[in-house]
C-alpha positions in Angstrom: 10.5 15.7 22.8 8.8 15.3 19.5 6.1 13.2 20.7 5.0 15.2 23.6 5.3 18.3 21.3 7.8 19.9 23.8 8.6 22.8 21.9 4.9 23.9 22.4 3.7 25.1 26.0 1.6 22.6 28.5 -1.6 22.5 28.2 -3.7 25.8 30.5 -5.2 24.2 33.3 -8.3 26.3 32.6 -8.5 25.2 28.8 -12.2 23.8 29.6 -12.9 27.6 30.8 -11.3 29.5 27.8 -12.8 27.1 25.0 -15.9 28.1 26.4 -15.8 31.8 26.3 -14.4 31.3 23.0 -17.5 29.7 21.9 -19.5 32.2 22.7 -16.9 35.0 21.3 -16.0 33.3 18.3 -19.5 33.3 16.1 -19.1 37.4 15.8 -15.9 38.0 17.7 -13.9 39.3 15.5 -9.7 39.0 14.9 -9.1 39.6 19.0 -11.1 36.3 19.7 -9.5 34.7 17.0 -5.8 35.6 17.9 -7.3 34.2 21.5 -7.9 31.0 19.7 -4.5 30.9 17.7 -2.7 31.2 20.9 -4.8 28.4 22.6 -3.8 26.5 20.0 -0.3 27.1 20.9 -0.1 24.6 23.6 0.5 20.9 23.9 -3.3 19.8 22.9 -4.6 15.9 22.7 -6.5 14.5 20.0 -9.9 15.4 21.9 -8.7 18.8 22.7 -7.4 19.6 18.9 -11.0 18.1 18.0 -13.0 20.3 20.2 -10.8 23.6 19.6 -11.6 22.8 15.7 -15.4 23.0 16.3 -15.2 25.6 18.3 -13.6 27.1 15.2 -15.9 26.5 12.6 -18.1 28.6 14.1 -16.5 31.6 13.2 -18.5 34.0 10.8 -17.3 35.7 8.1 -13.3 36.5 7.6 -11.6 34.9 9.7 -8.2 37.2 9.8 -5.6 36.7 10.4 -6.5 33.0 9.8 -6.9 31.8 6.1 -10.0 29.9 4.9 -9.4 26.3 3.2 -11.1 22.9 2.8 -9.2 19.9 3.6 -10.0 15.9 2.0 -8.1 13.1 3.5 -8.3 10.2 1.7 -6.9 6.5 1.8 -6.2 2.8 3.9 -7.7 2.7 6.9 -9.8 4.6 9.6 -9.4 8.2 8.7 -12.4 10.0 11.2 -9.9 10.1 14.4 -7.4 12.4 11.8 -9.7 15.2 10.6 -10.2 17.0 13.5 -6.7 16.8 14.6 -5.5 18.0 11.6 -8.3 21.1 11.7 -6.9 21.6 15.6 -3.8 21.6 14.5 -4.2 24.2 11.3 -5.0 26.7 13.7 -1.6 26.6 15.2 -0.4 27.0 11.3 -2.6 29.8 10.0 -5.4 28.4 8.8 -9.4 27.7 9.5 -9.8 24.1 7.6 -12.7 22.2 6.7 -12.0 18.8 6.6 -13.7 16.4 4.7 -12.5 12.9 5.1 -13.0 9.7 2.8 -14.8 6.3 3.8 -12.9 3.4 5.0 -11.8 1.0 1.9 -13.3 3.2 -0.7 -10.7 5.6 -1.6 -10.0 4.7 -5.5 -13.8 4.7 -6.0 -13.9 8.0 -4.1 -11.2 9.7 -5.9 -12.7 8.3 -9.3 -16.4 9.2 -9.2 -17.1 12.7 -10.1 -20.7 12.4 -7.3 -18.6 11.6 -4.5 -18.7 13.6 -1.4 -14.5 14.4 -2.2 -15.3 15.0 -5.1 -17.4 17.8 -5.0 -16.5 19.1 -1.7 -14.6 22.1 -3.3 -11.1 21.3 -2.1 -8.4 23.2 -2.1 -6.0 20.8 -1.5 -5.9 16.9 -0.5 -4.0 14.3 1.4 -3.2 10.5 0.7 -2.8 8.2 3.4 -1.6 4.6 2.4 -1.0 1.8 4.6 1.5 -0.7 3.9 -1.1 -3.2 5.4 -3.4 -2.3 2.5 -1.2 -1.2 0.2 1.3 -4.5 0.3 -0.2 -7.1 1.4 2.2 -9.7 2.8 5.6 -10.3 1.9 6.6 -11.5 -1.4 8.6 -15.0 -2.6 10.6 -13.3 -5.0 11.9 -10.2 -6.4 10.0 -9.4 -9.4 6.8 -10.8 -7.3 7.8 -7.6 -4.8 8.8 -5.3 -7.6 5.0 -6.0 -8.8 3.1 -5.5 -5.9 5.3 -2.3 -5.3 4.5 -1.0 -8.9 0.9 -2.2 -8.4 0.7 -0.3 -4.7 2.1 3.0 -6.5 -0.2 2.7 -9.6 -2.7 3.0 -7.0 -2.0 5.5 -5.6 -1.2 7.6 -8.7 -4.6 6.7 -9.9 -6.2 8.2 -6.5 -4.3 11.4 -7.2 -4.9 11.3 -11.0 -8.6 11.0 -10.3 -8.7 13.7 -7.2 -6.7 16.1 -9.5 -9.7 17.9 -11.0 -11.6 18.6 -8.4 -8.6 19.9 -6.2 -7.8 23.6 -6.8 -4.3 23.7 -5.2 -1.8 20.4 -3.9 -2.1 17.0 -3.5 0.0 15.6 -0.5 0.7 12.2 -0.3 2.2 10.7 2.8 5.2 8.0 3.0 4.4 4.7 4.7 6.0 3.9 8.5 7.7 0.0 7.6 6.6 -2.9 10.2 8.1 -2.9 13.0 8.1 -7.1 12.9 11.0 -8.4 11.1 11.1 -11.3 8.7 14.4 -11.6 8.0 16.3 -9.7 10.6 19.1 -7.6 9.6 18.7 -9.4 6.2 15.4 -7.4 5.7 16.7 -4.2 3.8 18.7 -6.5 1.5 15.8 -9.3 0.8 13.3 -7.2 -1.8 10.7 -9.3 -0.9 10.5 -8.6 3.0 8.0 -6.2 3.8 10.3 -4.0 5.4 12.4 -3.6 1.5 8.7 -3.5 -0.3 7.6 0.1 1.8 11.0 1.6 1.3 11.0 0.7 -2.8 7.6 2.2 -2.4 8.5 5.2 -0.7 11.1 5.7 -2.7 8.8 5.6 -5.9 6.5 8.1 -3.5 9.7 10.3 -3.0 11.3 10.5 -6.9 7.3 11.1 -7.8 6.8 14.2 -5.5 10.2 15.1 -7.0 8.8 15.8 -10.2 6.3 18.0 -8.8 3.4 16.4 -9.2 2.2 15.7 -5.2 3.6 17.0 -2.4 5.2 14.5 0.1 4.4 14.0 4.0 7.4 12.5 5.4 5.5 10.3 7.8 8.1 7.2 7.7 10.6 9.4 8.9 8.4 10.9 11.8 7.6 7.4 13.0 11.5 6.5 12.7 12.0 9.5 15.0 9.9 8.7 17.8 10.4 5.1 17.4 8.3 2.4 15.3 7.1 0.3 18.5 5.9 3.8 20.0 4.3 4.4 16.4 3.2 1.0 15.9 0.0 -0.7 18.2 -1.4 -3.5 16.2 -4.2 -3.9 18.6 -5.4 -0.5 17.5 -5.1 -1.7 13.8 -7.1 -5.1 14.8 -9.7 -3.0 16.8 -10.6 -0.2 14.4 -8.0 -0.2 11.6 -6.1 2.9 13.1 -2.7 2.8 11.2 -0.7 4.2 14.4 -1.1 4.7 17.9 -3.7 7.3 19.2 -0.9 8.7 21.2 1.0 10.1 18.4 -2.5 11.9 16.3 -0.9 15.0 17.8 2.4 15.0 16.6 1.4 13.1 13.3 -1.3 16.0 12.4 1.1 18.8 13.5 3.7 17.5 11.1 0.9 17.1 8.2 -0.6 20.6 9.3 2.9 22.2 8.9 3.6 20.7 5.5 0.5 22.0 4.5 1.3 25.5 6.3 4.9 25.4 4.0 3.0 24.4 0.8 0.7 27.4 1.0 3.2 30.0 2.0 3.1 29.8 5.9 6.3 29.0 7.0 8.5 31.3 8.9 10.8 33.2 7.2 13.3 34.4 9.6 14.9 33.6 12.9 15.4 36.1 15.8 18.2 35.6 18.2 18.8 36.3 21.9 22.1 36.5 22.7 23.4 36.0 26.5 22.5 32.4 27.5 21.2 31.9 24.0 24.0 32.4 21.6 26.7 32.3 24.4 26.6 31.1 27.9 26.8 34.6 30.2 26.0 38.3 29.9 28.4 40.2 27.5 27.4 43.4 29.4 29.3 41.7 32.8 31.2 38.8 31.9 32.7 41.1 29.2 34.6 39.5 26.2 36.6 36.8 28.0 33.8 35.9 30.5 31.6 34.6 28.2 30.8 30.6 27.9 31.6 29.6 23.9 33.5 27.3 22.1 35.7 24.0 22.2 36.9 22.6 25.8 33.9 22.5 27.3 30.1 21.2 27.4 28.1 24.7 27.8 30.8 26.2 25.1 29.9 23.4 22.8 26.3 23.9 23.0 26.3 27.2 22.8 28.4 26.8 19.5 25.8 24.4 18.2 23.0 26.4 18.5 25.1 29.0 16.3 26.1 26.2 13.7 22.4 25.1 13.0 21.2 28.9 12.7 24.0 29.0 10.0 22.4 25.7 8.3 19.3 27.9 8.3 20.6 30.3 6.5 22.4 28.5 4.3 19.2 26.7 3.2 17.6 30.7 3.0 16.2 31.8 6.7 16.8 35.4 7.5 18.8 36.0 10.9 18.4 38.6 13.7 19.2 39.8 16.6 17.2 41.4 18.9 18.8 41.8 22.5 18.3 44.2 25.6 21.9 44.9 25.3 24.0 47.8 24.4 24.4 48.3 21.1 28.2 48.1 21.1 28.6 45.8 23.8 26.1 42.6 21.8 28.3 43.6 18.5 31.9 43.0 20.2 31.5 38.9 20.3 30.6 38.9 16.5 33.2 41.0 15.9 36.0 39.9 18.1 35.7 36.7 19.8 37.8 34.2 18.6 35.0 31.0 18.8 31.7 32.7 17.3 30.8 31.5 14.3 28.4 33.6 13.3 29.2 37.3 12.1 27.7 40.7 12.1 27.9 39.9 8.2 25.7 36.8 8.3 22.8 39.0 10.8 20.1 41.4 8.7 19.3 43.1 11.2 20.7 43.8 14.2 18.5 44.9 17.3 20.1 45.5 21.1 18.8 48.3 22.7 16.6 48.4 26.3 13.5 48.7 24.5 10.6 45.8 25.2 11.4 42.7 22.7 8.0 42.8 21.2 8.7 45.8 20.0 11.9 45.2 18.5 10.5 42.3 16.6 7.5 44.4 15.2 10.6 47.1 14.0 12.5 43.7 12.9 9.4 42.3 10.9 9.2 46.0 9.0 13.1 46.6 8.4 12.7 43.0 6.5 9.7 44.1 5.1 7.3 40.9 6.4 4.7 39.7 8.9 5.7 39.6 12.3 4.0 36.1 11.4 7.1 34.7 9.7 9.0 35.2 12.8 10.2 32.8 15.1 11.9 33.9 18.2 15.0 32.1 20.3 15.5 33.1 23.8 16.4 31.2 27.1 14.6 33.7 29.0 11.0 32.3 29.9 9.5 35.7 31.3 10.5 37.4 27.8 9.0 34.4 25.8 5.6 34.8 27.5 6.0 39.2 26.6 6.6 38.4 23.1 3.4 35.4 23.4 1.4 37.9 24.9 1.9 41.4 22.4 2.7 39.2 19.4 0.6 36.1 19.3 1.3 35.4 15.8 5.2 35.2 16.4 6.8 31.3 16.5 8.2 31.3 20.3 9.5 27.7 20.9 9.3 26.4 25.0 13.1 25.5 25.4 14.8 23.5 28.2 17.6 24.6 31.0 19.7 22.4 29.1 21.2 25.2 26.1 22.6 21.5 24.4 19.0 20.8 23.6 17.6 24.2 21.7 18.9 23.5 18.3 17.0 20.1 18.6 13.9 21.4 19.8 13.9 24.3 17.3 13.9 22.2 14.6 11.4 19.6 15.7 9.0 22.3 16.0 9.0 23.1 12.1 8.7 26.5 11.5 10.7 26.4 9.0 9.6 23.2 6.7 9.7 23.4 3.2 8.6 21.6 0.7 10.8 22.6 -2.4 14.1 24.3 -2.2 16.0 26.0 -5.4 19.0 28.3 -6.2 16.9 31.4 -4.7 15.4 30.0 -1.6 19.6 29.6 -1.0 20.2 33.4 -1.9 16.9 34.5 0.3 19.0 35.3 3.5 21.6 37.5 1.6 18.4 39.0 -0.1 16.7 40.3 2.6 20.0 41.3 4.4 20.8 43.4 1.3 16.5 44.7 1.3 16.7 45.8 5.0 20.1 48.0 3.6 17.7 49.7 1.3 15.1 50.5 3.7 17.9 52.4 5.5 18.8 53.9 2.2 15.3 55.2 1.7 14.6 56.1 5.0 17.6 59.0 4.3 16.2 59.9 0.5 14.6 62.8 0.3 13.4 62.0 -3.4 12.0 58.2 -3.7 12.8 59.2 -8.1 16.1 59.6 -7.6 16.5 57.0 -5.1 15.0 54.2 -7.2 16.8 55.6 -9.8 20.4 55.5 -7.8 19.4 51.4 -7.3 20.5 50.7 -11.1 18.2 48.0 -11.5 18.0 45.5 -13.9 14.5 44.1 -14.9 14.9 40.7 -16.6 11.6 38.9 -17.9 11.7 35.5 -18.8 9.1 32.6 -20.2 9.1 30.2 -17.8 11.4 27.4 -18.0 12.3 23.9 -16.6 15.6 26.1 -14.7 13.1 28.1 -12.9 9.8 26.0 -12.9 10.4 25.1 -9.0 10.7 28.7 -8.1 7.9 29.8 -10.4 5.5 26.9 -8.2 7.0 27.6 -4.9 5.7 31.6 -5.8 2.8 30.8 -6.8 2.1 28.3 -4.1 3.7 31.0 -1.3 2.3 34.2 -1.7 -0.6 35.7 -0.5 -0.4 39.5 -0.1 0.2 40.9 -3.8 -1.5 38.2 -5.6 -4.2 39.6 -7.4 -6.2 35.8 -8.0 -4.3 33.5 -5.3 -4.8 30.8 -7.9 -2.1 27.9 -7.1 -0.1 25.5 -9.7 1.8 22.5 -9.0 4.9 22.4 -10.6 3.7 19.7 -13.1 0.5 22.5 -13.6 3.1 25.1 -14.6 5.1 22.6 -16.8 1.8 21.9 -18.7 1.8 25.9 -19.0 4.8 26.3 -20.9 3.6 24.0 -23.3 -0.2 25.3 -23.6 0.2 27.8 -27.1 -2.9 29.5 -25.6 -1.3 30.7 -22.0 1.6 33.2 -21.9 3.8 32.9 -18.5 6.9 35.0 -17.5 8.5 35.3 -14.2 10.2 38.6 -13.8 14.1 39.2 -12.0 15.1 42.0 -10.3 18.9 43.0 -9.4 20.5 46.1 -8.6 23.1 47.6 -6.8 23.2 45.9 -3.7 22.7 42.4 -5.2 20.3 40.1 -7.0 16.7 39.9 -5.5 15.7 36.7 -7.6 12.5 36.2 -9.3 10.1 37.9 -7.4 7.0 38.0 -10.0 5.1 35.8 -11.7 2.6 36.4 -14.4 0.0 33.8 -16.3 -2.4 35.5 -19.1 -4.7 33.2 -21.2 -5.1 34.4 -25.0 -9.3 34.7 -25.7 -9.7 36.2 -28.8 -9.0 39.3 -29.1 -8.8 39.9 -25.1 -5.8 38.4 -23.0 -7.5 37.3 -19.8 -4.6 37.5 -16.4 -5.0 34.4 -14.6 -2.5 34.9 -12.4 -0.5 38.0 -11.2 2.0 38.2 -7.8 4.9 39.5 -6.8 7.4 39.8 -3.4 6.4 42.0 -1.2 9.9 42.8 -0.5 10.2 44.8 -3.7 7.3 47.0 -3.5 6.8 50.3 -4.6 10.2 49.7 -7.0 7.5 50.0 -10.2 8.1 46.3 -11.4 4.2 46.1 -11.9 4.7 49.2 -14.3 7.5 47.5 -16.3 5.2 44.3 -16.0 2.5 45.7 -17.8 4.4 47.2 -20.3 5.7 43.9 -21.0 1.7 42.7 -21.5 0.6 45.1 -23.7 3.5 44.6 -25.5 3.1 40.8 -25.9 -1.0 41.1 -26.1 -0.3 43.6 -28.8 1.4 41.8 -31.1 -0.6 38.7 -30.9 -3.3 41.2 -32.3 -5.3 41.4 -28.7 -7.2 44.2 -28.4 -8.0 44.1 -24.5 -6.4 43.1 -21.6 -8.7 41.5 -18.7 -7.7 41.5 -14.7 -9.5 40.0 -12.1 -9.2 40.7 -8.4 -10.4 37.7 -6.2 -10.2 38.5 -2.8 -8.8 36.7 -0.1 -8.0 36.9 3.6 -4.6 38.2 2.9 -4.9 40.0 -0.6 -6.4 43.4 0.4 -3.6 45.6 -0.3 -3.4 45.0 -4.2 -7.5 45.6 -4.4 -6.7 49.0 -6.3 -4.4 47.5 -8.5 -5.8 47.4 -11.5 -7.1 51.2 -10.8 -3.6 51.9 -10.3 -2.7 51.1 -13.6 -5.2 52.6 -15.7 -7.5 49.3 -16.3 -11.4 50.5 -16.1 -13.7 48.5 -13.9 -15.6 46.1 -16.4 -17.6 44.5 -13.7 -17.9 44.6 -9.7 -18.5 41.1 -8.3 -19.0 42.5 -4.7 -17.8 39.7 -2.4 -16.5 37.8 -5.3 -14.0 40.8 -6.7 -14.1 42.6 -9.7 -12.8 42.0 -13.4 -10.9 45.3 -15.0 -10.2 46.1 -18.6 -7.1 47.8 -20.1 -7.6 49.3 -24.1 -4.3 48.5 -25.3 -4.9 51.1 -27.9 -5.3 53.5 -25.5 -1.5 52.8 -23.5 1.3 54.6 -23.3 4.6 53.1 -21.4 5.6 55.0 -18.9 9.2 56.0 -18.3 11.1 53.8 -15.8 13.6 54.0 -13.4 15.4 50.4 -14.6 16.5 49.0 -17.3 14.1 46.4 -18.9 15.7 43.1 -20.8 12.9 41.3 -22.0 13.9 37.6 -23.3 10.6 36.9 -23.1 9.7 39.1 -26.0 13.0 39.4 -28.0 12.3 35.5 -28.3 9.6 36.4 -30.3 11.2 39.1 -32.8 8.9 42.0 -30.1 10.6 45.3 -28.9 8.6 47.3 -25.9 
């Protein structure tokens, strides 16, 4: 299932015919031809067919909406050519249009080191590390400090390739974990003898994993991948004698998926919520005929069971902060009576945001769905058994996650969560609140959608502004923001966690992150905010905030909190700069917005605003502001 990337649909037979109209669509095609390209990359594509979708990809011209733009290095043991393209193929699948540049076999230390080199000054945004236990070990070692050395000599390498790829990399470093031999020296003895090879990689990968714990690099769980589809599948040495492959060209598919999607989750393109089908999804039957009783769920029997599974991993979902839905062609009442009555569900109408059964076309639901949450229909992935409504939704919304699933209901949870949509790579206290956030967010569109007065309906909220200097409680959360968002992010700089860490410490950079609770709950931090002190200007490096609270005036009670600050560090000015982006358009009048005046327009590169803080009054809000950040510092608003 994972191997053969099942969850994705087989390959067209005409894929030869469509890659070639694409070619000739793509160089001034346009976002039709390029949603045409996102969904052929939606199938179950082999290494030459990732490679030759990817060329046929970097031909497109100008922005390449609704895909993101990024440049890709790969560095580290072994052959790396075969990767790049798969990884580029696979991007597409994931959001974005990579350039990949990859590293020179044996040379990756130099590489990483020398300022000349082509990694070097490729203008990356991000970079992976791929270390071979073959390279990176040796052979096994006759004792246990002789093991503990090369383990500590096999990480200071690869700390140094990071530490010296680190300037010339604007956003994360990934580093991968290392697949153990499949060969055993000692036999079952081998995970107890710290000098078998088997014991070195796993002290090594667990130096990789406490290492991307601090937040310094970004891990790639490629040990565990291999352990899933089996070590002698993984593992050909002939391939490593021939050409120094570190795996079997069989698996480059599923191996540059994975690394695409951790990638995808680092810069803030994983799916967000999960929409459910109900009958034969959620329970075995149709609640419209079977009624109550007739349905297939719960204990005594295999298709209850199943069916009960599926519910109990959309509940781990949630737990670990994915949104859940429900969009049915069912009436209303008649899909609410099993959540409300039936003895065996285990989800409730409580644990659901929103709640869609009607007899309207599903597509259409989920576009409603996507705005009642207030996000992209592209952070939707959608469950249903029915195969006819899974090529509808393919069809109208190419962007939505629509996993292939078997006859076999016993099987979806598995192959939902080998597909990935939902990867992360950090988790904190909000990411746990996020479903109850945007269950209590789609209440407030419904409020809105009655007010007659938006005033006195942001007003009836009671919200609570809290700003904060960042902290090592919320550091993780500040990262993951600044790593995730796209769409109100004035700069779409990104910080690693160890970048924002060195933040709070720098006297010369001021960082908050902003939370916002009101009546219906607490919505977390959902701002960020990093302005460098020059002078007497205070220069905004870095400005975002969740969409999901738009248009409540936190960027009012932001800058208010700026000039405030800037003010009494005897600043005179206040500097913002708008970089664009593929996703950033909406906050291009943002600085207008706010009073700045346009210092300089940079065309294609964006423009730099100015604010007089002389010449600011605060304006009167519809919260109530507590500023820690400033009552730290002995400064009232």
């Amino acid at each position: 299932m994972l191997s053969e990337l099942d969850w994705l649909r087989p390959t067209p037979a005409d894929f030869r015919d469509q890659l070639r109209t694409l070619r000739a669509e793509l160089p001034g095609g346009g976002q039709a031809a390029v949603e045409r390209l996102i969904a052929l990359a939606t199938h179950r594509l082999d290494e030459s067919q990732l490679g030759r979708l990817a060329t046929a990809a970097a031909s497109i011209e100008g922005d390449p909406q609704p895909l993101s733009r990024m440049t890709l290095g790969i560095v580290g043991d072994g052959t790396l050519s075969l990767l790049g393209s798969a990884i580029a193929g696979s991007l597409l699948r994931h959001g974005f249009l990579a350039r990949v540049v990859t590293g020179d076999y044996g040379s990756a230390l130099q590489q990483a080191t020398d300022p000349t080199s082509p990694l070097r000054t490729a203008d990356l945004d991000a970079c992976l590390i791929v270390p071979d236990y073959r390279l990176s070990l040796g052979r096994p070692a006759p004792t246990a400090e002789a093991a503990a050395r090369e383990v500590d000599a096999a990480f200071a390498r690869i700390e140094a390739i990071a530490q010296g790829l680190r300037p010339s990399v604007r956003g994360q470093i990934f580093v991968q974990t290392l697949p153990p031999p499949v060969e055993p020296l000692f036999g079952s003895l081998d995970r107890v003898e710290a000098g078998s090879l088997f014991a070195m990689v796993e002290a090594l990968n667990a130096r990789l994993v406490a290492w991307a714990r601090s937040g310094a690099v970004i891990l790639v769980d490629i040990a565990r991948l291999a352990a899933s589809v089996g070590y002698e599948r993984w593992d050909e040495p002939r391939h490593w004698h021939a050409s120094k492959l570190s795996f079997s060209p069989a698996m480059i598919p599923v191996y540059a998926d994975v690394v695409a999607r951790t990638i995808a989750a680092a810069r803030g393109k994983a799916k967000k919520a999960l929409v459910l089908d109900l009958d034969n999804t959620l329970w075995g039957g149709v609640i419209g005929d079977d009624g109550l009783d007739g349905i297939v769920i719960g204990q005594g029997s295999s298709g209850g069971e199943a069916h009960l599974a599926i519910q109990q991993f959309a509940l781990d979902l949630r737990q670990r902060g994915v949104v859940l839905a429900v969009c049915s062609k069912n009436e209303d009442d008649a899909a609410r009576l099993p959540f409300r009555e039936h003895p065996d569900m285990l989800l409730r109408e409580d644990h659901i945001a929103v709640f869609q059964a009607n007899w309207t076309d599903k597509a259409s639901n989920l576009r409603a769905i996507a705005a009642t949450l207030n996000i992209g229909v592209d952070a939707l992935v959608f469950l249903d058994d029915n195969p006819a409504e899974r090529t509808q939704v393919r069809r109208e919304l190419p962007l939505v996650g629509v996993p292939e699933l078997p006859d076999d209901p016993a099987l979806f949870p598995r192959m939902l969560a080998t597909a990935g949509y939902f990867d992360a790579v950090a988790f904190s206290e909000e990411d746990r609140a996020r479903a109850d956030l945007y269950k209590a967010n789609a209440e407030r569109a419904e409020m809105l959608a009655s007010a007659s007065d938006v005033g006195a309906y942001l007003r009836s909220l009671d919200m609570r502004c809290i700003i904060r200097p960042f902290d090592s409680i919320s550091r993780a959360r500040v990262s993951q923001l600044i790593n995730k968002s796209n769409q109100f992010n004035l700069t779409t700089r990104r910080y690693s966690e160890a970048e924002v860490a060195e933040a709070e410490a720098d006297p010369a950079r001021h960082g908050i992150h902003i939370r916002l609770t009101d009546r219906f709950g607490d919505n977390g931090i959902i701002s960020v905010i990093i302005a460098d002190r020059k002078g007497s200007d205070w220069d905004i490096d870095t400005w975002l905030m969740s969409c999901r609270v738009l248009g409540r005036r936190i960027e009012d009670a932001a800058l208010a909190h700026l000039v405030a600050a800037a003010r009494a560090d005897g600043a005179k000015r206040i500097l913002g700069r708008y970089i664009p982006s593929a996703k950033n358009r909406m906050v291009e009048g943002h600085y207008a917005r706010l009073g700045f005046t346009l210092l300089e327009d940079l065309g294609e590169m964006g423009a730099v605003w100015a604010l007089d803080i002389e010449d600011y009054a605060a304006p009167d809000l519809p919260m109530t502001v507590e500023d820690d950040a400033l009552a730290s510092k002995g400064v009232t608003v």
